[in-house]
C-alpha positions in Angstrom: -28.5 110.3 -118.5 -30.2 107.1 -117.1 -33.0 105.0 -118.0 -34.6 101.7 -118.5 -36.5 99.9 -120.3 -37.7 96.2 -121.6 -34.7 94.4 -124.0 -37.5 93.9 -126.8 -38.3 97.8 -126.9 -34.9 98.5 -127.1 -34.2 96.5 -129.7 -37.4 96.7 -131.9 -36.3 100.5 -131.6 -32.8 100.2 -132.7 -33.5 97.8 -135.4 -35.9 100.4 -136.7 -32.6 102.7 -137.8 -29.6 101.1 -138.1 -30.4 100.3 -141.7 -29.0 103.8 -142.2 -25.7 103.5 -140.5 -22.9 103.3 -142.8 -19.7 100.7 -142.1 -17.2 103.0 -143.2 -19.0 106.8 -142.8 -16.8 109.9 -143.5 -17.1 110.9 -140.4 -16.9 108.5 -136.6 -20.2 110.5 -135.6 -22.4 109.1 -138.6 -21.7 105.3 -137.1 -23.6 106.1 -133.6 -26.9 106.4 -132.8 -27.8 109.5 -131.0 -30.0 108.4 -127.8 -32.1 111.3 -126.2 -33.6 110.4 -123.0 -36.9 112.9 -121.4 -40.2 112.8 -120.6 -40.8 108.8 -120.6 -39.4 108.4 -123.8 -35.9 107.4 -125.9 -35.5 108.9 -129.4 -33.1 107.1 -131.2 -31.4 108.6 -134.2 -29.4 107.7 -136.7 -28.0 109.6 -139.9 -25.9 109.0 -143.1 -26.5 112.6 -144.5 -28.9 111.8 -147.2 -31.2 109.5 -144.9 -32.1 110.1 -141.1 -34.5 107.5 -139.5 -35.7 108.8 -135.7 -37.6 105.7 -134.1 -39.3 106.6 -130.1 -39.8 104.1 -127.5 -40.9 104.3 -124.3 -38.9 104.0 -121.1 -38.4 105.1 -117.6 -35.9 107.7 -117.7 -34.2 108.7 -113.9 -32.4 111.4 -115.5 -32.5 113.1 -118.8 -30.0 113.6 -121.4 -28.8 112.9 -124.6 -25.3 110.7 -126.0 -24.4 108.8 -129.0 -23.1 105.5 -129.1 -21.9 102.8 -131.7 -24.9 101.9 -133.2 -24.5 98.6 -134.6 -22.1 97.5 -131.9 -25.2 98.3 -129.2 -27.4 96.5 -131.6 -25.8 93.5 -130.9 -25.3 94.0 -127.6 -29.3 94.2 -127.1 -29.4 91.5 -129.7 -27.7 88.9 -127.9 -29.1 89.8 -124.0 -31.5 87.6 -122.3 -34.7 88.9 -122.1 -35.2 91.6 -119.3 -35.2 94.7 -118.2 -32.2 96.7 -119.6 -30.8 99.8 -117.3 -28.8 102.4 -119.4 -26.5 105.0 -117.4 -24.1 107.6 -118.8 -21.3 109.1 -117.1 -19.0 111.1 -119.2 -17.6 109.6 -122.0 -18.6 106.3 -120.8 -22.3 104.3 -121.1 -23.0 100.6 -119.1 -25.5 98.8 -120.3 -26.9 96.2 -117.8 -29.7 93.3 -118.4 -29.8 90.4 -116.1 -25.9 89.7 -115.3 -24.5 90.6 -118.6 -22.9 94.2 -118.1 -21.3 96.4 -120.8 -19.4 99.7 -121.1 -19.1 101.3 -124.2 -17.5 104.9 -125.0 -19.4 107.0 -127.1 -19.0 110.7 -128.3 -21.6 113.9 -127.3 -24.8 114.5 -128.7 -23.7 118.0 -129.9 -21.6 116.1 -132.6 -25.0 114.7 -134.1 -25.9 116.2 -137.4 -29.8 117.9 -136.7 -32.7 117.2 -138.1 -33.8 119.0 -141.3 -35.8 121.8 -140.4 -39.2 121.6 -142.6 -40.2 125.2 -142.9 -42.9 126.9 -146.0 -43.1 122.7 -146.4 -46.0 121.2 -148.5 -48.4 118.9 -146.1 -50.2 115.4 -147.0 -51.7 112.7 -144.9 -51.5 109.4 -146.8 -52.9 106.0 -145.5 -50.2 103.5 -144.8 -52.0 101.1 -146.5 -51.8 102.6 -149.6 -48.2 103.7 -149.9 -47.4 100.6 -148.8 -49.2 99.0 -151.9 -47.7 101.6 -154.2 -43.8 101.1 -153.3 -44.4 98.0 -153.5 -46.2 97.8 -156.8 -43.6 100.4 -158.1 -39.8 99.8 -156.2 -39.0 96.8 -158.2 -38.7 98.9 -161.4 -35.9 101.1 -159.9 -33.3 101.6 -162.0 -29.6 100.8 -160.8 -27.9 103.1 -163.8 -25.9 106.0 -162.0 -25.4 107.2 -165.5 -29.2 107.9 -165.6 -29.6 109.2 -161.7 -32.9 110.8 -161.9 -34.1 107.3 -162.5 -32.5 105.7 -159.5 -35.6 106.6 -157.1 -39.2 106.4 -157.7 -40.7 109.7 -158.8 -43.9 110.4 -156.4 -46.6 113.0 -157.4 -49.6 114.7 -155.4 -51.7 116.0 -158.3 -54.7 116.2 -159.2 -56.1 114.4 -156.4 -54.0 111.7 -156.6 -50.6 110.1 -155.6 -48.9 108.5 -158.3 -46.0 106.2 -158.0 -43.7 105.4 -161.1 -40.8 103.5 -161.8 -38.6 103.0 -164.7 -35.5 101.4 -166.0 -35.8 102.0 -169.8 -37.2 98.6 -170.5 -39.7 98.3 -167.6 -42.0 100.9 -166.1 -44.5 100.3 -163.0 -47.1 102.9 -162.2 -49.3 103.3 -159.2 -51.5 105.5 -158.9 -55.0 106.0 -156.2 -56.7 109.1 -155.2 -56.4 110.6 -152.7 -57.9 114.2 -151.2 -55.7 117.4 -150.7 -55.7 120.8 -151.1 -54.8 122.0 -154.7 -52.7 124.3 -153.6 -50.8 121.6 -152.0 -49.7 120.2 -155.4 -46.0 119.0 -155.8 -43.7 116.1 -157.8 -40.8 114.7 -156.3 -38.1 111.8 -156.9 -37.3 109.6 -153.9 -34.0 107.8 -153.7 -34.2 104.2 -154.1 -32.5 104.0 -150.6 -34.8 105.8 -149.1 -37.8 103.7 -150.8 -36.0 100.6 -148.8 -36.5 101.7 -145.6 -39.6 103.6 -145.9 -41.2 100.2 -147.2 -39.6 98.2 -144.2 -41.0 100.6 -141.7 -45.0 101.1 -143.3 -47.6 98.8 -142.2 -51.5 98.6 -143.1 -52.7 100.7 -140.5 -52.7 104.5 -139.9 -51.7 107.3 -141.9 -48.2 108.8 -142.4 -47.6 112.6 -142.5 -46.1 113.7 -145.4 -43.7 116.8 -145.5 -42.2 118.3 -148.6 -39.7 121.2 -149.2 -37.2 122.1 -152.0 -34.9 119.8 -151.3 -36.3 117.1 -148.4 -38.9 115.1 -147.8 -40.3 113.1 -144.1 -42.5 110.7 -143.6 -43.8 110.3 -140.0 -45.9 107.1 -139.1 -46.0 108.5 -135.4 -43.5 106.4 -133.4 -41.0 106.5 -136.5 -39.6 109.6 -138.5 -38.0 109.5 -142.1 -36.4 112.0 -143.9 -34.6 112.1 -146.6 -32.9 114.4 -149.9 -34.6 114.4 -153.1 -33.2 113.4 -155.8 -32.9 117.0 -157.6 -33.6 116.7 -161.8 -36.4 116.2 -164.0 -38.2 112.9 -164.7 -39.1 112.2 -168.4 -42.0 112.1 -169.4 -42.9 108.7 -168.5 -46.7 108.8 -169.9 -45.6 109.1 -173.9 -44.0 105.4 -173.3 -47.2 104.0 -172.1 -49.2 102.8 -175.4 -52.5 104.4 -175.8 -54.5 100.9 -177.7 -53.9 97.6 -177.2 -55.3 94.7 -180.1 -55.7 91.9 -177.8 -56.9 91.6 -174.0 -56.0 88.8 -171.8 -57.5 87.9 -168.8 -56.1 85.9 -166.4 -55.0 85.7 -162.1 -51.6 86.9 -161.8 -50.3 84.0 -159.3 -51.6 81.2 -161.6 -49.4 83.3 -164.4 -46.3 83.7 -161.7 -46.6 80.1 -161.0 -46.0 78.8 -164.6 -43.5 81.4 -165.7 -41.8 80.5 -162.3 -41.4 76.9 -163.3 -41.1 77.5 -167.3 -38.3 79.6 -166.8 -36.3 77.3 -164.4 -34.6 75.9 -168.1 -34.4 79.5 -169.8 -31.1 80.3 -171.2 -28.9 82.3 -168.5 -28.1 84.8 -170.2 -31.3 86.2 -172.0 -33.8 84.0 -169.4 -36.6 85.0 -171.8 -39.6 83.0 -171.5 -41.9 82.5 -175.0 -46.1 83.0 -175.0 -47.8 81.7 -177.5 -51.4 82.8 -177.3 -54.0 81.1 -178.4 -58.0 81.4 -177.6 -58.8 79.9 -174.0 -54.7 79.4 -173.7 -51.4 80.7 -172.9 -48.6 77.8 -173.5 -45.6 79.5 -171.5 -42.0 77.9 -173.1 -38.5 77.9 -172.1 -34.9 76.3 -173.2 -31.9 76.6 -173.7 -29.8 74.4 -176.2 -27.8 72.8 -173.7 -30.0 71.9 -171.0 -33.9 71.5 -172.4 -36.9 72.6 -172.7 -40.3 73.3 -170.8 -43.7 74.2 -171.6 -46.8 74.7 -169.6 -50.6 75.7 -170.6 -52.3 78.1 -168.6 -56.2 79.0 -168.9 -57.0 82.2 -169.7 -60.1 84.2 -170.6 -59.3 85.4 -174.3 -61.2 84.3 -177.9 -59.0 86.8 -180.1 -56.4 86.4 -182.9 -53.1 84.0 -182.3 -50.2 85.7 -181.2 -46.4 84.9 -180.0 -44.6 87.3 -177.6 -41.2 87.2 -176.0 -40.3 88.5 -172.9 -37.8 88.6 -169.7 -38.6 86.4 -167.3 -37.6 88.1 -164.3 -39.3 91.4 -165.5 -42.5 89.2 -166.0 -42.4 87.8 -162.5 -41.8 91.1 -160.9 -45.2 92.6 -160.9 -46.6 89.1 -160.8 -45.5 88.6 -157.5 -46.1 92.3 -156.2 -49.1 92.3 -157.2 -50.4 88.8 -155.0 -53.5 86.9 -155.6 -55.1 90.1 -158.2 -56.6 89.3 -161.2 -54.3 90.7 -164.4 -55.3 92.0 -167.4 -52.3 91.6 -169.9 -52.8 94.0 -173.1 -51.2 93.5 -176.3 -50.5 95.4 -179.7 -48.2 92.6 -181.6 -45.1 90.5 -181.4 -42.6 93.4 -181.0 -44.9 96.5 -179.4 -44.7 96.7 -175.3 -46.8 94.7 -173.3 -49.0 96.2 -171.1 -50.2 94.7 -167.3 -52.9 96.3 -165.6 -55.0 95.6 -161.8 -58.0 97.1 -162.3 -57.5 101.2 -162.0 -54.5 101.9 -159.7 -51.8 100.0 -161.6 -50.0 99.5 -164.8 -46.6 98.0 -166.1 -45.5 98.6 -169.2 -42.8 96.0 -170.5 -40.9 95.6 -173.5 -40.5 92.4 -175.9 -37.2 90.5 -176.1 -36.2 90.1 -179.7 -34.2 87.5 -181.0 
C-alpha cells in the first residue's frame, strides 16, 4: 500500500472517527483505524463494536491495499505535521509516514483482523435532510437520560410514522420532542432507540446541507451523509409511552423569545442554591420576575416582558432543565404553557417541538 495525500485531508478524515476508538478496548485491533487505499480514495475506519464511523477522502494512491494502524497515535502524528503533502507507504508490518522532513514508522496489525461492516440486508430505507435531523438531535439529545438502571431511556427513541420523524427524549422529569414531516413509503414504517453515544457523533458529523440515507434492520441502524458512514446497535426494549406524560390543556399561555428568557434565567440563577438550583417565576400580566437565592449568598431577581393578560401564577423549576431547550432552541419565539403551581410545564416552537418539564417543590 502507498498513497498521498494533503495533511488537512488526512486529518479532517481521521478526526471524523476517532471519537469511537476506545483507550482501553478488549481487543488491540479495536484501537487502530483500518485504512483501505483504491481507486483515488482512503476509507478510514474505526470500530468499538457498538459504533463504527467510515469517513473517505481523496488521495493519490500508487498502490492499493488495506492496514490498520494506532488510530489516535497517527492522529497526532498528522496533528502535529507542518502543512504538506503527506506520503503513506506500507511494507509488512511496518507504515512510514512522511510530510515535509518529519518521518515516522509505526507498526500496525492486518486489515483481516478488522471487525466488518454490518451487512444491511431486508433493511428499511429513508432519506432525511441533514438540516432537519440536525435540528432534532439537537432539540432532543439534551434530555437523554444517564440512568443505566432505566437503559431503554439512555438513547433517543426515533420514529418514521405516519409521515413523520419524531425525535423524543426523556429522563423522568424532562422530556424533549421533535417531530417534522417528512414523505416515505408506508410500508417503510419503523421505531427505533438510538444510543446516546451514537446521538454524539452523529450530531458532530451532520451539517445543514444534503440529505443522509437512512438504513434500518432488527438490530442496526447507518446513517450515510456521503463522504461519512455511521452505524450503529439499537438499543433493543420498549419505550414507554411517552405521549400519556404530555398534558393535553394548559390554563395559561405565555408568550415570549426564548434567548431573552435564557438570558435572565442565565443570570437569576447565578445565586441559586447548589444543590436544588431552582429558579422561582412569578407571573404576572405583561411580566415574568425570574428569582433566585440561596440563604448564604443572596438573592436576584430580574423582570422579563412577556405577552400574557391571564391570572397570577408562581412556578418553580430547575434551572438547568429550563435553560436546556432555551438554548437549543436559539433566537425562536417560545410559547410556555401552564396548568398551576405543581402540574408540568409545557414549552412549545411553533409545531415541530415540545418539552414537557416538571415543577420543583419545596
Amino acid at each position: 500500500m502507498k498513497f498521498s495525500l494533503a495533511k488537512q485531508v488526512l486529518l479532517d478524515g481521521l478526526n471524523r472517527v476517532a471519537g469511537v476508538v476506545s483507550t482501553r478496548p478488549n481487543m488491540p485491533i479495536l484501537s487502530n483505524v483500518l485504512i483501505e487505499a483504491a481507486d483515488g480514495e482512503l476509507k478510514l475506519t474505526t470500530t468499538n463494536m457498538e459504533l463504527t464511523i467510515q469517513a473517505k477522502v481523496p488521495a493519490q494512491v500508487e498502490t492499493p491495499g488495506a492496514f490498520t494502524l494506532p488510530a489516535r497515535k497517527l492522529q497526532s502524528i498528522v496533528r502535529e505535521m507542518r502543512d504538506g503533502e503527506v506520503n503513506v507507504e506500507q511494507k509488512g508490518n511496518t507504515v512510514t509516514v512522511q510530510c515535509n522532513r518529519a518521518k515516522f514508522k509505526l507498526y500496525g496489525l492486518v486489515a483481516e483482523e478488522f471487525p466488518q461492516l454490518p451487512a444491511f440486508k431486508e433493511a428499511r430505507e429513508f432519506e432525511v435532510p441533514q438540516a432537519m435531523l440536525n435540528k432534532g438531535l439537537r432539540y432532543t439529545e439534551f434530555a437523554i437520560s444517564n440512568d443505566d438502571s432505566r437503559y431503554v431511556l439512555n438513547g433517543i427513541y426515533t420514529s418514521f410514522q405516519d409521515g413523520k420523524l419524531t425525535l423524543v427524549a426523556t429522563d423522568g422529569r424532562r422530556l424533549a420532542l421533535f417531530e417534522n414531516e417528512l414523505e416515505f413509503p408506508e410500508s417503510q414504517q419503523v421505531s427505533f432507540i438510538l444510543r446516546s453515544r451514537a446521538v454524539a457523533e452523529l450530531y458532530r458529523l451532520l451539517g445543514d446541507a444534503g440529505n443522509v440515507q437512512v438504513k434500518v434492520s432488527s438490530t442496526q441502524v447507518s446513517f450515510d451523509l456521503g463522504d461519512t458512514l455511521l452505524t450503529a446497535k439499537l438499543i433493543e426494549g420498549n419505550y414507554p409511552n411517552y405521549r400519556q406524560v404530555i398534558p393535553s390543556r394548559y390554563n395559561e399561555r405565555i408568550m415570549l423569545p426564548a434567548q431573552d428568557l435564557n438570558e435572565a434565567v442565565r443570570r437569576v440563577s447565578l445565586l441559586a442554591a447548589e444543590k436544588k438550583n431552582t429558579v422561582l417565576f412569578h407571573i404576572t400580566p405583561g411580566v415574568m420576575e425570574v428569582q433566585s437565592g440561596s440563604a448564604d449568598v443572596g438573592e436576584a431577581n430580574e423582570e422579563v416582558p412577556i405577552d400574557y393578560n391571564g391570572r397570577e401564577l408562581t412556578i418553580t423549576f430547575n434551572a438547568d432543565y429550563v435553560l436546556s431547550p432555551l438554548k437549543a432552541v436559539g433566537e425562536n419565539e417560545v410559547s410556555i404553557d401552564l396548568i398551576d403551581a405543581s402540574s408540568p410545564g409545557v414549552m412549545r416552537v411553533a409545531d415541530e417541538f415540545l418539552y414537557v418539564l416538571m415543577p420543583m417543590h419545596s
